[in-house]
N, C-alpha and C positions, 0 to 999 in steps of 0.2 A: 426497535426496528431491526437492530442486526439479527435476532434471535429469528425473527418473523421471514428474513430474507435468506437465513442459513435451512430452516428447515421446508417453506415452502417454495424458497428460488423466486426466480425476479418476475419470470412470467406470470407466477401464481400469483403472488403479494400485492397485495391489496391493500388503499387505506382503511378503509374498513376494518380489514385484520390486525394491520398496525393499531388502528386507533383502539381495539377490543383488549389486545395482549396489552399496551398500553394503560388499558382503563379511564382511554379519554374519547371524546367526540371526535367525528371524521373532521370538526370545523377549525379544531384545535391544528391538527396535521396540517390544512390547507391556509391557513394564517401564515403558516410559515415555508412551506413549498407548495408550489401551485401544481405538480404532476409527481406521480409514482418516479420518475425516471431524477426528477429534483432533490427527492429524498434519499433514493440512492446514492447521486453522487457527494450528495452531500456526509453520506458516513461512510462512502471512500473515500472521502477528502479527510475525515477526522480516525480514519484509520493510516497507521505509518508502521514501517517496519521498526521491530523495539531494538533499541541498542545491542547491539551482540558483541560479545567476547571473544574475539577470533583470535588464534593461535598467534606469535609473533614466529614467524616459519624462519627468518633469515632470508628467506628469496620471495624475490615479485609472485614468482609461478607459483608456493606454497601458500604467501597470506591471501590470492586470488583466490587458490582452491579453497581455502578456510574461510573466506567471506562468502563463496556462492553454495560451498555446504550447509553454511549457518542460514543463507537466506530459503535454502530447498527446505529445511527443517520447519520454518517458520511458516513458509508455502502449501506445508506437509498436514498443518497441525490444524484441527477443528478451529475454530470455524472455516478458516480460510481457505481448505481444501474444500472446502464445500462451493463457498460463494463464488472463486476465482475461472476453477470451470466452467460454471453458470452463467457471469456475464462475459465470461469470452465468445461461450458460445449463441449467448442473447447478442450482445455486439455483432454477430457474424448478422443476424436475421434483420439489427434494427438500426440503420447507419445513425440515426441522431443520438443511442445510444452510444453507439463504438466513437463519434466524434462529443461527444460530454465527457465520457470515462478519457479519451488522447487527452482533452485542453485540462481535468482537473490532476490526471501527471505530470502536463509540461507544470501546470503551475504549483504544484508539490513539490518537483523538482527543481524550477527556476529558484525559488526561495529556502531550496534547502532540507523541505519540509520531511525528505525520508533520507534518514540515514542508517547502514542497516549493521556495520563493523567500529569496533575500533582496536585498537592494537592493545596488548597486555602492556607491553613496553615501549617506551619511547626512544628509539634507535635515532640515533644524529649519524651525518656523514661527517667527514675532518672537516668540515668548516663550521661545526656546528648546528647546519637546519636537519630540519629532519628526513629521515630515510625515507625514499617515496615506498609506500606499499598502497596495496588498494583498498585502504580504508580511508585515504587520504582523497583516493580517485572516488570512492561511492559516495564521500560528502562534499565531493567539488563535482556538481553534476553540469555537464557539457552546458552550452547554451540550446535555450529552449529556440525552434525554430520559430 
């Protein structure tokens, strides 16, 4: 399905198509999500940003700049630069899209579910916890409203 939604985009995509590249019947697809817009959310729910290696800078401002470099890169790279456009800008046209794609982030996010830094080192302050940097903050995501 990602393959199907990278090269023809969301408006194109089609169960039909999914079910062809697939190699299975459109009933197969619909057993399991009842709309195009279901299937979608549902492989951005099972896509996450992958663990990344971010620099241990010594300063907040550094390991911030090093986690949102890593996540631009990531944002950068096929397929993602393809797809993330696409439903931004389908979201703009399709409010029941743009409020599907908001509630399956808050609940990515409430559980955890993307994390996108971690530090090379493990830096403690004198009492021994550890050093806040933002890889700390990208996997303690705020509360979901």
């Amino acid at each position: 399905m990602l393959a199907e939604l990278v090269e023809r985009g969301y408006a194109r995509l089609s169960m039909e198509g999914v079910a062809k590249r697939a190699g299975s019947g459109k009933s197969a697809l619909y057993r399991r999500w009842r709309t195009k817009q279901e299937m979608v959310l549902a492989v951005l729910a099972g896509i996450g940003v992958p663990m990344a290696d971010v620099a241990d800078t010594g300063t907040l401002r550094g390991d911030l700049h090093a986690t949102v470099v890593a996540v631009a890169e990531w944002l950068t790279e096929p397929p993602f630069s393809r797809i993330v456009p696409d439903l931004v800008a389908e979201a703009t046209r399709t409010p029941e899209l743009a409020e599907g794609i908001a509630r399956t982030m808050r609940t990515r996010w409430s559980t955890g579910g993307w994390w996108c830094a971690r530090p090379r080192s493990s830096r403690t302050t004198s009492t021994g916890s550890p050093t806040p940097c933002c890889a700390h903050w990208v996997r303690r995501p705020p509360e979901a409203p």
